[in-house]
C-alpha positions in Angstrom: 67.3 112.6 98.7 66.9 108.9 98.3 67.0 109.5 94.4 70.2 111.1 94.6 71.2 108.1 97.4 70.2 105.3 94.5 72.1 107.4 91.6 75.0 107.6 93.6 75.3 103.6 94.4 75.0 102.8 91.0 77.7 105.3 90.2 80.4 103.0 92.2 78.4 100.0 91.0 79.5 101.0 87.4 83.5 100.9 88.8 82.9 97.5 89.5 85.1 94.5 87.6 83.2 93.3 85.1 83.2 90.0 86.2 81.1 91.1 89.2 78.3 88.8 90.3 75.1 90.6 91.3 73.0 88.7 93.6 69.4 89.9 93.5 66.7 88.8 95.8 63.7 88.8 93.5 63.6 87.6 89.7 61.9 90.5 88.3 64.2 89.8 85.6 62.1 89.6 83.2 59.8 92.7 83.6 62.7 94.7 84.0 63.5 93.7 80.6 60.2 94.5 78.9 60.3 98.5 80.6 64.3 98.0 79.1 62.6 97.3 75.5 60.6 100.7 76.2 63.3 103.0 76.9 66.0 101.0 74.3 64.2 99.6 71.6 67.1 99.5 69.9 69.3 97.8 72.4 70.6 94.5 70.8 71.9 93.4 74.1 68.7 94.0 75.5 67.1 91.7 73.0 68.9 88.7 73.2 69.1 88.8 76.4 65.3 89.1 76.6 65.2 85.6 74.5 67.4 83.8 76.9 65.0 85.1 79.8 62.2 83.7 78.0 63.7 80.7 77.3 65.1 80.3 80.8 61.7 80.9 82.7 60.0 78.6 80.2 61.9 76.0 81.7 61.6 77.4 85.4 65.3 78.2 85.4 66.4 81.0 87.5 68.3 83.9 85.3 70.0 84.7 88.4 73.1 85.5 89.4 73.7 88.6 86.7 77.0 90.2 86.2 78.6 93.8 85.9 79.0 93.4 82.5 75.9 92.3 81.5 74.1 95.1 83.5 76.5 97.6 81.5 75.0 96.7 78.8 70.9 96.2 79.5 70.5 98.1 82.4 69.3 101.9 81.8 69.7 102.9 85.4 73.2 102.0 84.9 74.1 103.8 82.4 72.0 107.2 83.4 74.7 109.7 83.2 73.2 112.4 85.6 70.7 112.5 88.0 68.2 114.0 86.0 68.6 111.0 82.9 67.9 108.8 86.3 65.2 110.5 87.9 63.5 110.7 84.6 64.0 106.8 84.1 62.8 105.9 87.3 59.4 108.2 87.1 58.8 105.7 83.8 59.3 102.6 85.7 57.3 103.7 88.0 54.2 104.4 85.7 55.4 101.1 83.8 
């Protein structure tokens, strides 16, 4: 139930303007981004985001606020396009 709860919010998250802030309370950015490399290694997006991350943090720089669009593009729970594709994604973080 609470999986199908989660897919469902980031279903309407995705209808969001792009120019949407997100406002997370934790900066897990970065270890989201290394399970992201996992599951995309291929992602472009994904890895130049990853070096501003780096490069941000190195400096003690917050990576916070995130937008719409830039979630489109990096984040994998996002862009799940069934329940199943999210369950499965969220098992792997999980073991991550």
């Amino acid at each position: 139930m609470i999986m199908l709860h989660n897919y469902n919010t980031l279903q309407r998250f995705r209808l969001l303007a792009d120019n949407v802030k997100i406002y997370p309370t934790h900066e897990y950015t970065y270890s989201n981004l290394q399970f992201v490399e996992s599951v995309q290694p291929n992602n472009q997006a994904v890895q130049q985001y990853k070096q501003q991350v780096e490069k941000l943090r190195s400096q003690h720089i917050p990576t916070l606020p995130s937008s719409i669009a830039l979630e489109k593009e990096i984040n994998p729970f996002l862009m799940a396009n069934s329940l199943e594709e999210f369950i499965e994604l969220r098992k792997g973080k999980d073991c991550f």
